[in-house]
C-alpha positions in Angstrom: 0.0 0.0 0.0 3.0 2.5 0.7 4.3 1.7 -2.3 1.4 2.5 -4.3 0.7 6.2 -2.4 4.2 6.7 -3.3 4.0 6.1 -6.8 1.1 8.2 -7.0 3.0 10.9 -5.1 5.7 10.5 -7.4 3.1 11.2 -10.3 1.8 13.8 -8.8 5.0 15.5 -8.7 5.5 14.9 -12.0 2.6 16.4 -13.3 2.9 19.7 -11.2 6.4 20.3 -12.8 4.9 19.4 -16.0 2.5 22.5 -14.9 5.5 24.2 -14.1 6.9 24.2 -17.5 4.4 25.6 -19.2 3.9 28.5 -16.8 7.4 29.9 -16.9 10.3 29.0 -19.5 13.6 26.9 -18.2 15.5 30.1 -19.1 13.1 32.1 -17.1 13.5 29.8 -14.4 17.3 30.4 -14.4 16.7 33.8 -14.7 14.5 33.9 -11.3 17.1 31.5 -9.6 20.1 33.7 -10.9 18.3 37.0 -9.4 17.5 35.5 -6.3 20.9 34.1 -5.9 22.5 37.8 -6.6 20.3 39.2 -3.9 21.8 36.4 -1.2 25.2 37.2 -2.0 24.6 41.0 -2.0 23.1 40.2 1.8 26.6 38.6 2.4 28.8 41.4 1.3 29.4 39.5 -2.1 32.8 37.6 -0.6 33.4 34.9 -3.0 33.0 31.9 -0.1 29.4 30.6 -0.2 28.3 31.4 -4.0 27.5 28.1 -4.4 25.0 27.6 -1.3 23.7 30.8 -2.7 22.5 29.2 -5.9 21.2 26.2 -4.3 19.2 28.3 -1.6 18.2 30.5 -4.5 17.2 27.1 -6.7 15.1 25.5 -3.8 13.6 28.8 -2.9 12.4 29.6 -6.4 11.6 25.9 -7.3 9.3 25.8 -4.0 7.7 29.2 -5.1 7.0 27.4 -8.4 5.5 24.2 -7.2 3.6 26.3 -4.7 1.5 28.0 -7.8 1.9 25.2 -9.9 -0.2 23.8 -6.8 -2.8 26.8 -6.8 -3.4 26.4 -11.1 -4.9 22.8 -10.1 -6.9 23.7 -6.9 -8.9 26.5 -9.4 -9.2 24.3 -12.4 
């Protein structure tokens, strides 16, 4: 039975970045993530330790935001 409500999860997922990609382009998307991750290391005096935890904050941050309305598209349809 876990198996099952995990698959289904799993296609769940799927579908909502599916959503996703169609709502905003993968070169948007960078663009977002990019942004985002120039405003961290502005916050941290731009020293060149911890650029790289500043794109993957900025990518989870923005990816989250996305799946968030990709989740609000579905609830109203």
């Amino acid at each position: 039975m876990a198996g099952k409500k995990s698959r289904m999860k799993e296609g769940s997922v799927r579908a909502l970045e599916e959503l996703i990609e169609t709502l905003v382009t993968p070169d948007d998307r960078l663009n977002m993530i990019s942004e985002a991750a120039y405003y961290r290391a502005e916050q941290r005096g731009f020293s060149p330790e911890g650029t790289d935890q500043d794109w993957y904050e900025a990518e989870s941050m923005i990816d989250s935001m996305l799946m968030r309305e990709a989740e609000k598209v579905v609830e109203h349809s």
